[in-house]
C-alpha positions in Angstrom: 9.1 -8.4 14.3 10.0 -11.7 13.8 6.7 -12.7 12.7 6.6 -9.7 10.0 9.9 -11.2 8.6 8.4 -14.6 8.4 5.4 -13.2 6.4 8.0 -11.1 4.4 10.0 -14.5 3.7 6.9 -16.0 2.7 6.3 -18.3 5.5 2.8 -18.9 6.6 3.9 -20.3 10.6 4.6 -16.3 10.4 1.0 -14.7 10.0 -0.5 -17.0 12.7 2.5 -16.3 15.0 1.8 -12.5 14.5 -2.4 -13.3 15.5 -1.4 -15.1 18.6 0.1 -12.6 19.6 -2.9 -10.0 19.0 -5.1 -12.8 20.5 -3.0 -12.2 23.6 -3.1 -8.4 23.6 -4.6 -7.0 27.1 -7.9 -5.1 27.2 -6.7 -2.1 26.6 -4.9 -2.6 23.1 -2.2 0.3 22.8 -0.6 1.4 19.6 2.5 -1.3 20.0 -0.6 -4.3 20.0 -2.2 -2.1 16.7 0.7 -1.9 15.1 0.9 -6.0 14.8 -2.4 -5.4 12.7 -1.3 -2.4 10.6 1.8 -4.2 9.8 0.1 -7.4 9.2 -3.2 -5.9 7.1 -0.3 -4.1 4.6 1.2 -7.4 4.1 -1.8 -9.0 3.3 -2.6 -6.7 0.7 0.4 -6.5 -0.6 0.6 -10.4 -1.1 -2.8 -10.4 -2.3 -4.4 -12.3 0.9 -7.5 -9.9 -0.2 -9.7 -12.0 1.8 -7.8 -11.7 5.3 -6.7 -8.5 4.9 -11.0 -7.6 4.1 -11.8 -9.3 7.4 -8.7 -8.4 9.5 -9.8 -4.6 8.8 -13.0 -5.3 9.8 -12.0 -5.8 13.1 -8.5 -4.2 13.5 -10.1 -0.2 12.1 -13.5 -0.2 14.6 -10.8 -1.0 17.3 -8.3 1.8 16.4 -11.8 3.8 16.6 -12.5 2.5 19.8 -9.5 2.5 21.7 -8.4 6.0 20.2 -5.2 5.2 18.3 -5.5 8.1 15.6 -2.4 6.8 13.4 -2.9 3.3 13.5 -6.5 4.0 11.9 -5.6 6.2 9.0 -2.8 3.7 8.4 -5.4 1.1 8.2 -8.0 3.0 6.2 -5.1 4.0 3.6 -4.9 -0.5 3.4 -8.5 -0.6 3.4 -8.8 1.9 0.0 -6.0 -0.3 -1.6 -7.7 -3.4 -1.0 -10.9 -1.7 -2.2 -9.5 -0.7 -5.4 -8.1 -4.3 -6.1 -10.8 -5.2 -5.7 -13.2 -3.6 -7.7 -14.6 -1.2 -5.6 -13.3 2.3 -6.7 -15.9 4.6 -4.8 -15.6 3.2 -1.1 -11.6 3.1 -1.9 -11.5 6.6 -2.8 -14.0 7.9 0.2 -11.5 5.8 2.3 -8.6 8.5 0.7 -10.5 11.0 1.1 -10.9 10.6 4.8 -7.3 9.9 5.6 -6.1 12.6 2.8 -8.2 15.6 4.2 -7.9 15.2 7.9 -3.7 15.8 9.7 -2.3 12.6 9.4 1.1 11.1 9.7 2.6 11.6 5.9 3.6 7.9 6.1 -0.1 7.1 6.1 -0.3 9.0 3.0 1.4 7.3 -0.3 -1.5 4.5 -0.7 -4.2 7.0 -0.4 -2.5 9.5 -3.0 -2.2 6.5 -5.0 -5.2 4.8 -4.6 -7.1 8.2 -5.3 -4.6 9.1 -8.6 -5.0 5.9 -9.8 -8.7 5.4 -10.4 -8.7 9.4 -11.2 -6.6 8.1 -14.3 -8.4 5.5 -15.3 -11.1 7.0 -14.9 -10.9 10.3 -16.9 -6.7 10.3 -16.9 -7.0 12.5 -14.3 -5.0 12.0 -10.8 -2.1 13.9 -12.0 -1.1 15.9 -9.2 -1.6 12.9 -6.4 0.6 10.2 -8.1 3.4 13.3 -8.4 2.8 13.7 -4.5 3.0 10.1 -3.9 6.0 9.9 -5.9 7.9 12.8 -4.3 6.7 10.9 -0.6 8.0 7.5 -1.6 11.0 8.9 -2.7 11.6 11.0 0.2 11.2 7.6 2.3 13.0 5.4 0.0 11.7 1.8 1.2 11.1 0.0 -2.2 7.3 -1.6 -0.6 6.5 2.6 -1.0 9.0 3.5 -4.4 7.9 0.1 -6.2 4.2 0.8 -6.2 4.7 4.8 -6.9 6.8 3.7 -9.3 4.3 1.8 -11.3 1.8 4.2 -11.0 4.1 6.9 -13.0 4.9 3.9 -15.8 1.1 3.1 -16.0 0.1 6.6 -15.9 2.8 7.0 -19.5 1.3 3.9 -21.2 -1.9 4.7 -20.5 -1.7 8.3 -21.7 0.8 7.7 -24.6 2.9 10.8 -22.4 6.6 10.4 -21.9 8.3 11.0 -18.9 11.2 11.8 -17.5 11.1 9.7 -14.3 10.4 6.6 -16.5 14.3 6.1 -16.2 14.4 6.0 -12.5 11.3 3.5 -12.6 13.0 1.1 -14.8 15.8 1.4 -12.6 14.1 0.2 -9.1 14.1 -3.4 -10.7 17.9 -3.1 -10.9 18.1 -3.5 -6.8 18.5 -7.1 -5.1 15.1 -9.3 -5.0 14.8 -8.6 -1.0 11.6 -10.5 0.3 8.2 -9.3 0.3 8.7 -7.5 -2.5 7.6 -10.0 -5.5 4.1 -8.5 -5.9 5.7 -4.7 -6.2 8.4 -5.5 -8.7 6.4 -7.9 -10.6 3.7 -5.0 -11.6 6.2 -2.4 -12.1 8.1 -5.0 -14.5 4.4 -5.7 -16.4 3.8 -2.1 -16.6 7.3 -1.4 -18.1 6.8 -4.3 -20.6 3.7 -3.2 -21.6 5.9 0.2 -22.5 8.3 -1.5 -24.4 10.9 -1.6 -21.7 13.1 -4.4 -21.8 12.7 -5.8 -18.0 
C-alpha cells in the first residue's frame, strides 16, 4: 500500500519498492501477491509508463493464467486493451474487451474495457454508444475519480466529436471542480483538453 501511494505521489523509490516485493512473492503467487501487479500495471498506464506497463503484462497476465487467479487476469487484460489502444493498436485492444466483457467478470474489471471498446467504436464509425453510457453509469456507481475522470472524458469527446449535446456534459465539467488529489494528473488533464476543445472554460 505504501508503495501504491508512493507511485500515486509521483515518487519513483515507490514502483521498485512495489517489484521487490513481487520479486519476493513465494511459489505459489496468490491473489494478495497479483494484486501488487494489477495495481501497479493500472498505474503505469495511467501515468503513461507504456513501456513497463507492456512488459509488466507480459509476465504478470500468463501468471494469473497459470496460477488460476480469474479476477486478477480480466483486471489485467481490461489494462492490457487500454495500453493497446494508447498505443495504436485498436484491434488487439478491443479482442482484449471482448474477452473480459463476454465472459462473468467482476464489474470493477469492466469500465476500461467498455471504454476501450466505445471509444475506438466512435472513432471509428461514431459508434460505441451504448458502452461508454455503461461505463459511465459503472464509474458513477463507484465514484473513485481514476474511474469517473476517464468516463467522463469519453462522454465530452464523444459530444465534440459528434457535434451532439449532452446533458451529462455539466457533470463532466464539474469533476475538475474537486481537489488535485495525486495520481490523478493524466485523468484531469484529458478531460480538461477535451472540454476545451468544446469550448468549456477549464
Amino acid at each position: 500500500i505504501n508503495g501504491i501511494w508512493a507511485v500515486m505521489s509521483g515518487q519513483a523509490a515507490g514502483r521498485e519498492a512495489i517489484l521487490a516485493i513481487m520479486r519476493s512473492a513465494p511459489e505459489h503467487l496468490d491473489e494478495i501477491y497479483s494484486s501488487g501487479y494489477s495495481n501497479l500495471t493500472y498505474l503505469d498506464v495511467e501515468q503513461r509508463r507504456l513501456a513497463d506497463a507492456a512488459d509488466l503484462l507480459d509476465v504478470s497476465i500468463r501468471m494469473t493464467v497459470e496460477r488460476d487467479l480469474p479476477v486478477c487476469r480480466v483486471w489485467q487484460i481490461g489494462s492490457r486493451a487500454r495500453l493497446r489502444m494508447l498505443t495504436g493498436d485498436w484491434d488487439d485492444a478491443v479482442a482484449d474487451a471482448r474477452q473480459v466483457l463476454d465472459e462473468r467478470s467482476a464489474l470493477l474489471a469492466r469500465p476500461w474495457p467498455l471504454l476501450v471498446r466505445g471509444l475506438v467504436a466512435l472513432r471509428r464509425d461514431g459508434g460505441g454508444a451504448d458502452d461508454l453510457d455503461d461505463a459511465w453509469s459503472l464509474a458513477r456507481r463507484y465514484g473513485e475519480p481514476l474511474r469517473t475522470l476517464p468516463a467522463a472524458t469519453a462522454i465530452v469527446e464523444r459530444a465534440w466529436l459528434t457535434g451532439r449535446s449532452d446533458e451529462r456534459l455539466e457533470d463532466c465539467r464539474r469533476l475538475l471542480d474537486g481537489p488535485e488529489l495525486p495520481g490523478l494528473q493524466w485523468a484531469r488533464g484529458e478531460l480538461a483538453m477535451w472540454l476545451h476543445r468544446l469550448g468549456v472554460d477549464v
